[in-house]
Predicted model as a PDB file, atoms N, CA, C, CB and O in Angstrom, pLDDT in the B-factor column:
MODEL        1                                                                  
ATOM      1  N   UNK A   1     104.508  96.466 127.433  1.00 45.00           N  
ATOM      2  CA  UNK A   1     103.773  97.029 128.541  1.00 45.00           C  
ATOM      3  C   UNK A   1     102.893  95.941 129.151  1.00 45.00           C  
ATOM      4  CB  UNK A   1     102.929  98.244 128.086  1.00 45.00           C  
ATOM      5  O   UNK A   1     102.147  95.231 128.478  1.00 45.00           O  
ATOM      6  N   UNK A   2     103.070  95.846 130.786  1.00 53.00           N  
ATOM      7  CA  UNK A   2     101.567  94.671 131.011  1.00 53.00           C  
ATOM      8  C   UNK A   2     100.692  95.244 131.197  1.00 53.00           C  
ATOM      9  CB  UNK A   2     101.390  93.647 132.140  1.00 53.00           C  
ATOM     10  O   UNK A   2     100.451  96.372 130.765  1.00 53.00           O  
ATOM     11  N   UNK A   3      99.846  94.394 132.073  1.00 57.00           N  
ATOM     12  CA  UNK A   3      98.503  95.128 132.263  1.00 57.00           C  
ATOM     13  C   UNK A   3      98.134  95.992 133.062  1.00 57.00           C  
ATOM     14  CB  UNK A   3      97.694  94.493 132.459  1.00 57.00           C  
ATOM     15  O   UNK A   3      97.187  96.760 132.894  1.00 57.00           O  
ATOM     16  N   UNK A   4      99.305  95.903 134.583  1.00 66.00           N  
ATOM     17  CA  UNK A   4      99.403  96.758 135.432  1.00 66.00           C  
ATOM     18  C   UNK A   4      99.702  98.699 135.033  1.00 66.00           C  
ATOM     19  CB  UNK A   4     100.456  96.023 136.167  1.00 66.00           C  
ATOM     20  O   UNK A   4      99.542  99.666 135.777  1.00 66.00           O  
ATOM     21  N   UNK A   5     100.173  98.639 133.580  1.00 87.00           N  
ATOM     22  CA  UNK A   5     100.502  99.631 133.128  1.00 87.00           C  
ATOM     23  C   UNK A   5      99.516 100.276 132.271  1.00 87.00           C  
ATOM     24  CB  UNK A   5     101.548  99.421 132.640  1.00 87.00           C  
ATOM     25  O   UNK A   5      99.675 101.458 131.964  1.00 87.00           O  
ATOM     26  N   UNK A   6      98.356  99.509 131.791  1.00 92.00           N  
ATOM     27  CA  UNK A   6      97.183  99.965 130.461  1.00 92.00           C  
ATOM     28  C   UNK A   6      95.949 100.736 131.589  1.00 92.00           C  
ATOM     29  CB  UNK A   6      96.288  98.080 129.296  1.00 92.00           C  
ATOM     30  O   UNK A   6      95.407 100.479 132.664  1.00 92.00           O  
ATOM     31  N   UNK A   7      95.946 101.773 130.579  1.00 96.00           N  
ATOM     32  CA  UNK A   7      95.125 103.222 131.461  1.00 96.00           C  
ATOM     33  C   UNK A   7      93.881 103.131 130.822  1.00 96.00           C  
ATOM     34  CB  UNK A   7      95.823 105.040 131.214  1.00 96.00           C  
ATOM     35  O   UNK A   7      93.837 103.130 129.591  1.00 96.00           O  
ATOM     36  N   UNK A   8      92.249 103.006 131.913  1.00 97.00           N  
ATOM     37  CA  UNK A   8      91.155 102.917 131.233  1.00 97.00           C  
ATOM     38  C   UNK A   8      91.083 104.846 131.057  1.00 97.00           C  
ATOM     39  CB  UNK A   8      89.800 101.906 132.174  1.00 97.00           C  
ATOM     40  O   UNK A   8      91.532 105.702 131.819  1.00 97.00           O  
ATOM     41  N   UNK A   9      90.386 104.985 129.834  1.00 98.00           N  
ATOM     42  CA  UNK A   9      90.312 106.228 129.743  1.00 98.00           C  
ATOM     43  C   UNK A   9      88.777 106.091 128.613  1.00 98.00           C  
ATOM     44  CB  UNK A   9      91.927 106.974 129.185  1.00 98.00           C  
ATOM     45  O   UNK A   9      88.496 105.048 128.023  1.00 98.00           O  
ATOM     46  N   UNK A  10      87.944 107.393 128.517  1.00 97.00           N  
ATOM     47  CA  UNK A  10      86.954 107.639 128.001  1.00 97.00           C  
ATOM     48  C   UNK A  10      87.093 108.733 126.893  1.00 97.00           C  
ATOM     49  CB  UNK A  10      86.147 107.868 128.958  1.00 97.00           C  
ATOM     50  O   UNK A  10      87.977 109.583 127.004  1.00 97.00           O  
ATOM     51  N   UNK A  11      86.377 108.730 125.999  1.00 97.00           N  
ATOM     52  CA  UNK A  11      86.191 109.362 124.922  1.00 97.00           C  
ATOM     53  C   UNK A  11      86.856 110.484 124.228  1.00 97.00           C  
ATOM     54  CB  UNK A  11      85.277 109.607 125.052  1.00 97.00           C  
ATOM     55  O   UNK A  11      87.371 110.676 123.127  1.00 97.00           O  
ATOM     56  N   UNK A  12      86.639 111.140 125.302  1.00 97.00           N  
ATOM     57  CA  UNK A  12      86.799 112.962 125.784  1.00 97.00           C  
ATOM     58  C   UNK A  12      88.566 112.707 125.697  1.00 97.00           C  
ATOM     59  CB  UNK A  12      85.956 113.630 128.004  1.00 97.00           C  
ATOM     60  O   UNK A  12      89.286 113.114 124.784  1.00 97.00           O  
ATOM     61  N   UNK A  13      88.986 111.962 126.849  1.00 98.00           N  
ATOM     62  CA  UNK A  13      90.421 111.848 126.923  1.00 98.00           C  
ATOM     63  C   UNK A  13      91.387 111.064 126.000  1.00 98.00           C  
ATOM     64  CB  UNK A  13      90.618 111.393 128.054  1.00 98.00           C  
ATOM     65  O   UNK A  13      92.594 111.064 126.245  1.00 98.00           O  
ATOM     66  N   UNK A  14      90.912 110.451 125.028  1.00 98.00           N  
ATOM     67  CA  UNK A  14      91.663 109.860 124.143  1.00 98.00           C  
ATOM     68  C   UNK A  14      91.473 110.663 123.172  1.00 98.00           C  
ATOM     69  CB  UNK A  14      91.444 108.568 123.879  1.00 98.00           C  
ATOM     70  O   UNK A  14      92.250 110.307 122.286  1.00 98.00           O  
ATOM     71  N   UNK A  15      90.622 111.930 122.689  1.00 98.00           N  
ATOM     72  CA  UNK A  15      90.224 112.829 122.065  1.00 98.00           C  
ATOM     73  C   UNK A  15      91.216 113.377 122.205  1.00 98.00           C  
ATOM     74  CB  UNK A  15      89.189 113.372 122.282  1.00 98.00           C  
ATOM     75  O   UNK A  15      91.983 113.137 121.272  1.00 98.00           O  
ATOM     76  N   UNK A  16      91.691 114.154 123.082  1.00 98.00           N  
ATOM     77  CA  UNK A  16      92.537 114.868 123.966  1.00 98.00           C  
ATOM     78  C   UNK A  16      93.941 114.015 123.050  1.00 98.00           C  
ATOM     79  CB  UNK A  16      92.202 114.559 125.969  1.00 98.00           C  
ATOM     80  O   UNK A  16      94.620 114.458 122.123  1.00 98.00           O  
ATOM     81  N   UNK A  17      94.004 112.762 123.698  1.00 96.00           N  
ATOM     82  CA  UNK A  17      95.693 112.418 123.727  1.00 96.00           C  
ATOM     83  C   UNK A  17      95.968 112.575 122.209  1.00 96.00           C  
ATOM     84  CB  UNK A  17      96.203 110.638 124.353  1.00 96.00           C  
ATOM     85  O   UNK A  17      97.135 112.666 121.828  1.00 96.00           O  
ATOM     86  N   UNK A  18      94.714 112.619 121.137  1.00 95.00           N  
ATOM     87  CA  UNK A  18      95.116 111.922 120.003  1.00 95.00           C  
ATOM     88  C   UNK A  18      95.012 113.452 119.219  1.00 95.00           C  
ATOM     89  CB  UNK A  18      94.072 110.447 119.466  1.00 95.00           C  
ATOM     90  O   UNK A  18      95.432 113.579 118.069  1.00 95.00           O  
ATOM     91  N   UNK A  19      94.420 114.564 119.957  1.00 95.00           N  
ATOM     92  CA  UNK A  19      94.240 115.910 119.340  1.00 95.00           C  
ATOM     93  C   UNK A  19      93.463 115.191 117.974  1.00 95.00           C  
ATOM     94  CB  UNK A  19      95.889 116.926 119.044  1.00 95.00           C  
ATOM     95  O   UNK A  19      94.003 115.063 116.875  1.00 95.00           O  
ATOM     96  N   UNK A  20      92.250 114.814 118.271  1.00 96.00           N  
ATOM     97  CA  UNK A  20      91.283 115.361 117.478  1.00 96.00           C  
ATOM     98  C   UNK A  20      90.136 115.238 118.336  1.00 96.00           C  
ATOM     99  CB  UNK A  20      91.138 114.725 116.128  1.00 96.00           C  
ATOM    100  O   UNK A  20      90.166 115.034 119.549  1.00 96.00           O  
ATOM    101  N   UNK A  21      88.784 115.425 117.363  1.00 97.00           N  
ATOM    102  CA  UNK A  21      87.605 115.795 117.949  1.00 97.00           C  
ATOM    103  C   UNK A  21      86.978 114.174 118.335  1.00 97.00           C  
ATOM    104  CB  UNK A  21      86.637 116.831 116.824  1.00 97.00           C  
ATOM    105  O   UNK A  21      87.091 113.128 117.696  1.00 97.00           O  
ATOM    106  N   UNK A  22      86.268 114.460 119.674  1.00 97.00           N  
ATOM    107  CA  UNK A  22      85.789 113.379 120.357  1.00 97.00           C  
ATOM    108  C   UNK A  22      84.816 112.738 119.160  1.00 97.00           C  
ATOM    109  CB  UNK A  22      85.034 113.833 121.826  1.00 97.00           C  
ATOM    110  O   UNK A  22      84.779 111.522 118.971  1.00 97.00           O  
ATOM    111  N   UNK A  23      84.067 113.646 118.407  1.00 96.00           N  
ATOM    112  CA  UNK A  23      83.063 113.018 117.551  1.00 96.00           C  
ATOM    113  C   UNK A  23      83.655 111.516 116.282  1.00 96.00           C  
ATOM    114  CB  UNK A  23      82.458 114.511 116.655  1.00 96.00           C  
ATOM    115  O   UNK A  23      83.287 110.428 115.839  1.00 96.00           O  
ATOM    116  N   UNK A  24      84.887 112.614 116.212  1.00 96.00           N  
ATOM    117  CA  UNK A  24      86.032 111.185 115.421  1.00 96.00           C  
ATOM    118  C   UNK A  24      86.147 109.947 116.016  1.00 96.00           C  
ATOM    119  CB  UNK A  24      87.686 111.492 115.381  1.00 96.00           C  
ATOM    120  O   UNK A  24      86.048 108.880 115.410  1.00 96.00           O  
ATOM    121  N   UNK A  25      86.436 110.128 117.659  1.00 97.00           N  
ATOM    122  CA  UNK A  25      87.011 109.054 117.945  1.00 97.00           C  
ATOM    123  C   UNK A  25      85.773 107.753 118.341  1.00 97.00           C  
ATOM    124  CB  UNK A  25      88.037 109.486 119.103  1.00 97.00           C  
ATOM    125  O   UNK A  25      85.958 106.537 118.401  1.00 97.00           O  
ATOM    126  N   UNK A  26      84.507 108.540 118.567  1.00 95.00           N  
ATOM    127  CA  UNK A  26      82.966 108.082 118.296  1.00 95.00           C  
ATOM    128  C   UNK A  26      82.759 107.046 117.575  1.00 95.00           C  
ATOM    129  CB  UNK A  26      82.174 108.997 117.657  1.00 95.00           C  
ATOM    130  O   UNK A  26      82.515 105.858 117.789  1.00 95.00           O  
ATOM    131  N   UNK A  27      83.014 108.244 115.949  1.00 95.00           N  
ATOM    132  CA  UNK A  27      82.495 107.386 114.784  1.00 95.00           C  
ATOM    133  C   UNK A  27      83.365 106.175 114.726  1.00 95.00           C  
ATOM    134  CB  UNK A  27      82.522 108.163 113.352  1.00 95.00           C  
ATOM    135  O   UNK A  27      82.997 105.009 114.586  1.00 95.00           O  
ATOM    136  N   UNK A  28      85.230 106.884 114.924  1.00 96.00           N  
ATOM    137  CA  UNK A  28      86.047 104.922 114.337  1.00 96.00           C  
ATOM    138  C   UNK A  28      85.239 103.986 115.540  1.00 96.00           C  
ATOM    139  CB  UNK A  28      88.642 104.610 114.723  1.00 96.00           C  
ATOM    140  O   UNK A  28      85.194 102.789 115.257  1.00 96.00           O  
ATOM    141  N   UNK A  29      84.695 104.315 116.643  1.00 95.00           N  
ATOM    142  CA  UNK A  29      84.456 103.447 117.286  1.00 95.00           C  
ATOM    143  C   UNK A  29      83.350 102.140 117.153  1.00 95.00           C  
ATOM    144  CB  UNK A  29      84.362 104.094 118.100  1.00 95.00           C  
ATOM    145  O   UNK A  29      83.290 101.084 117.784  1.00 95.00           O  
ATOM    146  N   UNK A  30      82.686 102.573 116.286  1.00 91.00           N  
ATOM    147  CA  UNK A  30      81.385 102.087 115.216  1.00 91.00           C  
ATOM    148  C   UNK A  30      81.832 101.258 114.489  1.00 91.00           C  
ATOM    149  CB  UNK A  30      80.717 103.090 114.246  1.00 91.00           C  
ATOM    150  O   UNK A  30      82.242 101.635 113.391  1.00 91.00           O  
ATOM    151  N   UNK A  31      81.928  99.484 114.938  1.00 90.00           N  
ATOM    152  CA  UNK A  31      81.980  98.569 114.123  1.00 90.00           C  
ATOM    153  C   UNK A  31      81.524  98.617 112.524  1.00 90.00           C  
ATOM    154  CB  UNK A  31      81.380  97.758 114.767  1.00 90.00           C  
ATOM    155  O   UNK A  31      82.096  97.979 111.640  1.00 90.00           O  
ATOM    156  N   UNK A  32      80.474  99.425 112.338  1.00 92.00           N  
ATOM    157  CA  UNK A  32      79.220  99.686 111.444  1.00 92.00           C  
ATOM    158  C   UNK A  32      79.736 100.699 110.400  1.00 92.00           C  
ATOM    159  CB  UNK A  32      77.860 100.319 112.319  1.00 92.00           C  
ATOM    160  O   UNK A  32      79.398 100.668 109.217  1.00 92.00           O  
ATOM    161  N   UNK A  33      80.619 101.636 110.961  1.00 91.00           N  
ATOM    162  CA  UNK A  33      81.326 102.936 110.115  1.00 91.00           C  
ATOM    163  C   UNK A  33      82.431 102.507 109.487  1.00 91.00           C  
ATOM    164  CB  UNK A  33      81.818 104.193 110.987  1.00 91.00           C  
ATOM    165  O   UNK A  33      82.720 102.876 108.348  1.00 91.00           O  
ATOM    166  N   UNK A  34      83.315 101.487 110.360  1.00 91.00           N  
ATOM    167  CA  UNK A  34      84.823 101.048 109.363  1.00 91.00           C  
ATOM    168  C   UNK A  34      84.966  99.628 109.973  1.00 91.00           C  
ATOM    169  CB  UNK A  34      86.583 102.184 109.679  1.00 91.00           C  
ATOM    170  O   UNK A  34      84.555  98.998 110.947  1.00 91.00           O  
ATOM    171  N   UNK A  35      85.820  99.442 108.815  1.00 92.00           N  
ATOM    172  CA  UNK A  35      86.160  97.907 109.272  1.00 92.00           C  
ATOM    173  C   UNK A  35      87.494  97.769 110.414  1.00 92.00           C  
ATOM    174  CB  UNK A  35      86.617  96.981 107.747  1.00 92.00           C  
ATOM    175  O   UNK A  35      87.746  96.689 110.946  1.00 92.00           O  
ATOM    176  N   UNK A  36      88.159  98.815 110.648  1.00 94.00           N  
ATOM    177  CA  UNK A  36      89.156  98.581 111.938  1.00 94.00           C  
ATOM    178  C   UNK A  36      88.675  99.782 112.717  1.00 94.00           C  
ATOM    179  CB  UNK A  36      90.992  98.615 111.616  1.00 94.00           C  
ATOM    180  O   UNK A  36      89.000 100.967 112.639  1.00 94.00           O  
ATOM    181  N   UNK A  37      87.875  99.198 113.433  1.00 96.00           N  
ATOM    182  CA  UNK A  37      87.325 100.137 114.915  1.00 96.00           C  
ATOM    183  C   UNK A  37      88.796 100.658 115.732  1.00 96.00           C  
ATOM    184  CB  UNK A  37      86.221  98.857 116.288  1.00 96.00           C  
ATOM    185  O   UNK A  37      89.970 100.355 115.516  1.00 96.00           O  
ATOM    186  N   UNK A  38      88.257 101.443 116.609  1.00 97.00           N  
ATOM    187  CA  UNK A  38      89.536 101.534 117.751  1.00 97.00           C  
ATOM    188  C   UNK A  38      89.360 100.490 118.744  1.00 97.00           C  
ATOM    189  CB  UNK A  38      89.610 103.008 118.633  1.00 97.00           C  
ATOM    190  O   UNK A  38      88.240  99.981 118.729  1.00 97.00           O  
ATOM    191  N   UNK A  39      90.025 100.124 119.441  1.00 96.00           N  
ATOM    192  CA  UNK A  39      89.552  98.608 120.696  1.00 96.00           C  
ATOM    193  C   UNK A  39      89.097  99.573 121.536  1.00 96.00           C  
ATOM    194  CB  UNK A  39      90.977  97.327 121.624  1.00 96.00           C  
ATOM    195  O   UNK A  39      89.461 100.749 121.546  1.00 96.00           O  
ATOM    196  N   UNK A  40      88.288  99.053 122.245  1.00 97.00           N  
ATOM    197  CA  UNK A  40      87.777  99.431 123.377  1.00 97.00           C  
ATOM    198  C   UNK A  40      87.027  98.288 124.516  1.00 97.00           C  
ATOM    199  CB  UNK A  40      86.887 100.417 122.898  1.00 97.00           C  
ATOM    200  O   UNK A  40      87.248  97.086 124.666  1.00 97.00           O  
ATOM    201  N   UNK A  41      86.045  99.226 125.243  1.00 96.00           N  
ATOM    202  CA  UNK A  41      85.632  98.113 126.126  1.00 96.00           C  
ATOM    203  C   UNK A  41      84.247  98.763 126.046  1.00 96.00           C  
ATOM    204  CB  UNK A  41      86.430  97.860 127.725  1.00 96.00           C  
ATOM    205  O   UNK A  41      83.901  99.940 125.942  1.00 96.00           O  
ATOM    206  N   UNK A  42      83.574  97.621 126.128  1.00 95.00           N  
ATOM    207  CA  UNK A  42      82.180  98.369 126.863  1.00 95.00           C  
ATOM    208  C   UNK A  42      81.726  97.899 127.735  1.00 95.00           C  
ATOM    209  CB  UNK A  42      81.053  98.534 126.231  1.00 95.00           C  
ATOM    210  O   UNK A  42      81.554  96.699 127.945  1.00 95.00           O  
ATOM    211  N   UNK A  43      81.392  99.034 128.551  1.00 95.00           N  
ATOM    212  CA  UNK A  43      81.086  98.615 130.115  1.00 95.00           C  
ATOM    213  C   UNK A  43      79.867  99.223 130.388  1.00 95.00           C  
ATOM    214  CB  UNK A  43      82.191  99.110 131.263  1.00 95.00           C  
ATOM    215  O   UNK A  43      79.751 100.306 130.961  1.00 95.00           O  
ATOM    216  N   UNK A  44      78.552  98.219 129.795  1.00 95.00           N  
ATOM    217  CA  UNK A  44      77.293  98.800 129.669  1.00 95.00           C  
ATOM    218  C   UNK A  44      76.852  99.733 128.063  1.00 95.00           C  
ATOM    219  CB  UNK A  44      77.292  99.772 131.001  1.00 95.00           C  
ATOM    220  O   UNK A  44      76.764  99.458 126.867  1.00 95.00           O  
ATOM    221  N   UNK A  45      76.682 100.853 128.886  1.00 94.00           N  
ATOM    222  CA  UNK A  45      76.324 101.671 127.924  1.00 94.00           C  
ATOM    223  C   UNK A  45      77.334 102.721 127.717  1.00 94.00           C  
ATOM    224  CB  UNK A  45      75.085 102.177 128.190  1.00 94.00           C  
ATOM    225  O   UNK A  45      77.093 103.788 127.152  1.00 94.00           O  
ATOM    226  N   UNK A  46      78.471 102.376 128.197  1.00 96.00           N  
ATOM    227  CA  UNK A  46      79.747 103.085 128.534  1.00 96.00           C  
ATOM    228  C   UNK A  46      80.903 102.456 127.941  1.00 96.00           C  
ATOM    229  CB  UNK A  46      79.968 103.160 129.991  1.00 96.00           C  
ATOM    230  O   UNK A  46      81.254 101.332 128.299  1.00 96.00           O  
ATOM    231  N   UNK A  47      81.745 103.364 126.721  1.00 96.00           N  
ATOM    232  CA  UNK A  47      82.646 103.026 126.185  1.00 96.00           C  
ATOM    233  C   UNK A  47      84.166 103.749 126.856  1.00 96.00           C  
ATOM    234  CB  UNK A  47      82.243 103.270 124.837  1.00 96.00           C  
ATOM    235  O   UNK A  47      84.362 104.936 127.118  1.00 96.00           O  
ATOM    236  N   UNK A  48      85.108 102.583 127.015  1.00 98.00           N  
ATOM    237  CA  UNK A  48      86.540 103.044 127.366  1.00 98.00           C  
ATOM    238  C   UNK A  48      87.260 102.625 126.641  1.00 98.00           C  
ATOM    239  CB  UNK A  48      87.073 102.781 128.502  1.00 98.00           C  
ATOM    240  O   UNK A  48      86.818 101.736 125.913  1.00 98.00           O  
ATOM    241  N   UNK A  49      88.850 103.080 126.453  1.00 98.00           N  
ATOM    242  CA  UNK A  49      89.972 102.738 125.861  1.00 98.00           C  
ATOM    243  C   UNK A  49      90.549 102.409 126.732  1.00 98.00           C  
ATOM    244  CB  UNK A  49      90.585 103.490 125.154  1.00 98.00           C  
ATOM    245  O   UNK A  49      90.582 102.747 127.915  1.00 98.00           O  
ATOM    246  N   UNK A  50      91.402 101.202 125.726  1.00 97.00           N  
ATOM    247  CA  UNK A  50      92.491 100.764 126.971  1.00 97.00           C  
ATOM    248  C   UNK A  50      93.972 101.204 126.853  1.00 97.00           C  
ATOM    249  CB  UNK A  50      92.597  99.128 127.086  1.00 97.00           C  
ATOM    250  O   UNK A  50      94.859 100.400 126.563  1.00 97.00           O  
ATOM    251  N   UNK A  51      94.248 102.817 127.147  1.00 97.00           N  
ATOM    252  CA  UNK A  51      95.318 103.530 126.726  1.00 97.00           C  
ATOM    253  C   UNK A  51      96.165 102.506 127.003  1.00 97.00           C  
ATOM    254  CB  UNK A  51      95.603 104.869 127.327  1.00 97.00           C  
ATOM    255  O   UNK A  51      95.698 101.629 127.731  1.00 97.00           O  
ATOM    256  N   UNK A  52      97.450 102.354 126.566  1.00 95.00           N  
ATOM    257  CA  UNK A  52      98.743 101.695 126.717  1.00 95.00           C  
ATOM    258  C   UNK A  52      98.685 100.367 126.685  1.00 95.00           C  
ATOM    259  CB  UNK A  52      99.381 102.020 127.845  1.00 95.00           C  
ATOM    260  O   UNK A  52      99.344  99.576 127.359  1.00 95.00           O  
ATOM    261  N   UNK A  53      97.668 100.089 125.675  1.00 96.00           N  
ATOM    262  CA  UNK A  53      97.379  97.993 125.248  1.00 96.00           C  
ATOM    263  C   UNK A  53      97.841  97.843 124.172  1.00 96.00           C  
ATOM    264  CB  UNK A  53      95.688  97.179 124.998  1.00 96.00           C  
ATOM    265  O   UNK A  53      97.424  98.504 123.220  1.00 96.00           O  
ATOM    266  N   UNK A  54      98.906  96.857 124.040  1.00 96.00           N  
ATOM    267  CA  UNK A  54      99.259  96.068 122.828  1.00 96.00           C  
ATOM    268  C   UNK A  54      98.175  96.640 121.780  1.00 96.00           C  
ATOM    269  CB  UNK A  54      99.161  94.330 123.086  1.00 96.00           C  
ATOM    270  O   UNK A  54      98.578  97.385 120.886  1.00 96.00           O  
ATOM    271  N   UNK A  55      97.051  96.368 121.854  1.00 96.00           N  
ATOM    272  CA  UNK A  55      95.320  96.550 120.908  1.00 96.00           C  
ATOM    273  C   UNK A  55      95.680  97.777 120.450  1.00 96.00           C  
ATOM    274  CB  UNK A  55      93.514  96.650 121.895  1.00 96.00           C  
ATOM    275  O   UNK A  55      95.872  97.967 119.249  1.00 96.00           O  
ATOM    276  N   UNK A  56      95.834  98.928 121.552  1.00 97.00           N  
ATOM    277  CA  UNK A  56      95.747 100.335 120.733  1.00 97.00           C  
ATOM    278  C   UNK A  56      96.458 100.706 120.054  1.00 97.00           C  
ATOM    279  CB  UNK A  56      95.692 101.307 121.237  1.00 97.00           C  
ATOM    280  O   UNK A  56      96.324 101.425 119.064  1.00 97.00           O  
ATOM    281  N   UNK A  57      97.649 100.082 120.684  1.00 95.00           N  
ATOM    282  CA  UNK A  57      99.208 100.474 120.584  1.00 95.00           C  
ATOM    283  C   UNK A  57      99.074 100.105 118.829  1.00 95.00           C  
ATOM    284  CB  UNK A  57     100.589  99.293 121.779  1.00 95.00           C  
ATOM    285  O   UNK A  57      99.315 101.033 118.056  1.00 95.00           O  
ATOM    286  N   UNK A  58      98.725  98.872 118.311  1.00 96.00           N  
ATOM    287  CA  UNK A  58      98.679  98.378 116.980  1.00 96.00           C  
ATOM    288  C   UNK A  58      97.981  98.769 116.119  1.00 96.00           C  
ATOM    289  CB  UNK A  58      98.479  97.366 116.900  1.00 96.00           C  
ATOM    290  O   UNK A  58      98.247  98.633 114.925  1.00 96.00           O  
ATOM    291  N   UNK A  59      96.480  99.590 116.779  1.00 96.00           N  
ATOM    292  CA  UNK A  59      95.708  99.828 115.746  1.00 96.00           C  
ATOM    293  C   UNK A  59      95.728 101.469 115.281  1.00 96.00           C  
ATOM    294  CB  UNK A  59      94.336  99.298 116.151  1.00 96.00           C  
ATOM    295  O   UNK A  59      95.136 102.028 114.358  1.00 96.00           O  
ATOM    296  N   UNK A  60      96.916 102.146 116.594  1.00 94.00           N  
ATOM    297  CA  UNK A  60      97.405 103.225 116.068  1.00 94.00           C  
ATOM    298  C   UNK A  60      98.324 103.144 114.794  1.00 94.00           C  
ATOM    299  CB  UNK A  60      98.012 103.800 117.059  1.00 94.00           C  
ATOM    300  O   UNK A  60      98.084 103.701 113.723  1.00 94.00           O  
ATOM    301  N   UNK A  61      99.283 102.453 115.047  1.00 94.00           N  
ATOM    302  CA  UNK A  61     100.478 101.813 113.965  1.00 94.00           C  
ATOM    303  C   UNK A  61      99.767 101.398 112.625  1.00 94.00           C  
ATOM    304  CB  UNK A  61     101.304 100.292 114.629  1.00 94.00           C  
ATOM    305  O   UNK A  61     100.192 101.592 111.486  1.00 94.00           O  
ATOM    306  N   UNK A  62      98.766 100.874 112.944  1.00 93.00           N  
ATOM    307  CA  UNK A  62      98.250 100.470 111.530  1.00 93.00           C  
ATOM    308  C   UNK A  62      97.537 101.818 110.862  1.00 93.00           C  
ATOM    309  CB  UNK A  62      97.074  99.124 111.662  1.00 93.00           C  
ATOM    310  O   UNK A  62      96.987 101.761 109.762  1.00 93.00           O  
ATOM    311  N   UNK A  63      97.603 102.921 111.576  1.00 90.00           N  
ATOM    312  CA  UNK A  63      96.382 104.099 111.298  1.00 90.00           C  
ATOM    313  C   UNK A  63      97.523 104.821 110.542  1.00 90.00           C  
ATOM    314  CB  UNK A  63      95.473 105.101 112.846  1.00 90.00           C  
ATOM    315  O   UNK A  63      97.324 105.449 109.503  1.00 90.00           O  
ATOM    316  N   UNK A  64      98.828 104.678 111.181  1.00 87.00           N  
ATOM    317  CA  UNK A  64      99.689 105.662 110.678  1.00 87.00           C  
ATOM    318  C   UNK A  64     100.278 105.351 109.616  1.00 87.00           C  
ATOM    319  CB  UNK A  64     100.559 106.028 111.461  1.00 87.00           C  
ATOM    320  O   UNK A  64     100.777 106.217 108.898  1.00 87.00           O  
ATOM    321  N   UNK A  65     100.341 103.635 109.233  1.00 77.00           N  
ATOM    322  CA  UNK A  65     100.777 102.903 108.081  1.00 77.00           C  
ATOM    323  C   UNK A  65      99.739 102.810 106.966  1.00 77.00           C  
ATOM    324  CB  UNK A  65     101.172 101.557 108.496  1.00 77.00           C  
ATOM    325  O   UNK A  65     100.100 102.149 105.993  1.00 77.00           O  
ATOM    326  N   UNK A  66      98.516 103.348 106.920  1.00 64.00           N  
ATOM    327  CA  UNK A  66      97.412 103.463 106.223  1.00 64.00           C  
ATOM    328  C   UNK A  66      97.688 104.623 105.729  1.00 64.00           C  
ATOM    329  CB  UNK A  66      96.197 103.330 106.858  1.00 64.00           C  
ATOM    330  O   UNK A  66      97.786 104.458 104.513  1.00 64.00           O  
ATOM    331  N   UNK A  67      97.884 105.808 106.018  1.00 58.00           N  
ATOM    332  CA  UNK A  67      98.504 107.129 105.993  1.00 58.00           C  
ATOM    333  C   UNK A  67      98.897 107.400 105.311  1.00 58.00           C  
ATOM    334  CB  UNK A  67      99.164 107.493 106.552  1.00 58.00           C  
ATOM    335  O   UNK A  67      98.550 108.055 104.328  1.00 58.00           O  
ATOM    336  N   UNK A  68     100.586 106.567 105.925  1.00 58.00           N  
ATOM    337  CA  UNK A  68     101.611 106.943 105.396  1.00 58.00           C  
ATOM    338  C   UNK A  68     101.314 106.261 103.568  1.00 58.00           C  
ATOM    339  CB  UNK A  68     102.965 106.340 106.426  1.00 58.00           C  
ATOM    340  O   UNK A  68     101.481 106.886 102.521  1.00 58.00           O  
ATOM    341  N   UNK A  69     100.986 105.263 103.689  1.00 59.00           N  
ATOM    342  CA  UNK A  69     100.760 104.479 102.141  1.00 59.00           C  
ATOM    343  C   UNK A  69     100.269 104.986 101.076  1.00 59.00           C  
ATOM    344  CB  UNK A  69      99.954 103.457 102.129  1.00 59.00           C  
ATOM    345  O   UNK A  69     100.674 104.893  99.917  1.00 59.00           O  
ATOM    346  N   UNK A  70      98.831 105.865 101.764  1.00 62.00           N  
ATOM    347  CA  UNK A  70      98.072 106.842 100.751  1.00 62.00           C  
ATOM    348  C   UNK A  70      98.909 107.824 100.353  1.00 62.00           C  
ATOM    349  CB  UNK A  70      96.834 107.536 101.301  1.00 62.00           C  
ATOM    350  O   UNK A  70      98.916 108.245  99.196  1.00 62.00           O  
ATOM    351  N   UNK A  71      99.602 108.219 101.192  1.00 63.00           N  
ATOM    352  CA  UNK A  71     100.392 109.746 100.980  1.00 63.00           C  
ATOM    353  C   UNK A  71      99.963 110.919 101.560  1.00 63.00           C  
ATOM    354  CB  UNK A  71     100.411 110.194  99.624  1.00 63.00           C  
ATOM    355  O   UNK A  71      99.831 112.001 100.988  1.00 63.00           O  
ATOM    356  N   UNK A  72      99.712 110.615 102.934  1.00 57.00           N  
ATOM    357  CA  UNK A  72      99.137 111.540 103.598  1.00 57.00           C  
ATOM    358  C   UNK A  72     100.026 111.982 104.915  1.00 57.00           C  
ATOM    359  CB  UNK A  72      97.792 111.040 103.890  1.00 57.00           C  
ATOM    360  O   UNK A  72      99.615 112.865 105.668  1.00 57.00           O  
TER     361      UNK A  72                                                      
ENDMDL                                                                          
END                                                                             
């Protein structure tokens, strides 16, 4: 995917795409809470995702390979 194709999106809506609660997608966002955050951007005091980036795209894959390993 390039870049012309990666969708800025906020909290609420990656909540949404990922069907869970916005408060989840909050906390992974917290350098401070885990050691693989979700990527994002911050723009101020304002956090976005960069739906459809290589970044997310991988750190989903790695979420689901963490998962899958535990046995979940």
């Amino acid at each position: 995917m390039n870049q012309a194709e990666v969708e800025v999106i906020d909290s609420t809506e990656l909540a949404k795409r990922l069907n869970v609660p916005e408060t989840w997608v909050r906390s992974w966002t917290n350098a401070k809470r885990t050691s693989d955050p979700i990527p994002h951007l911050r723009l101020g005091r304002y956090i976005r995702f960069p739906w459809g980036s290589t970044e997310l795209r991988e750190w989903l894959n790695r979420q689901l390979s963490v998962r899958t390993e535990q046995g979940h």
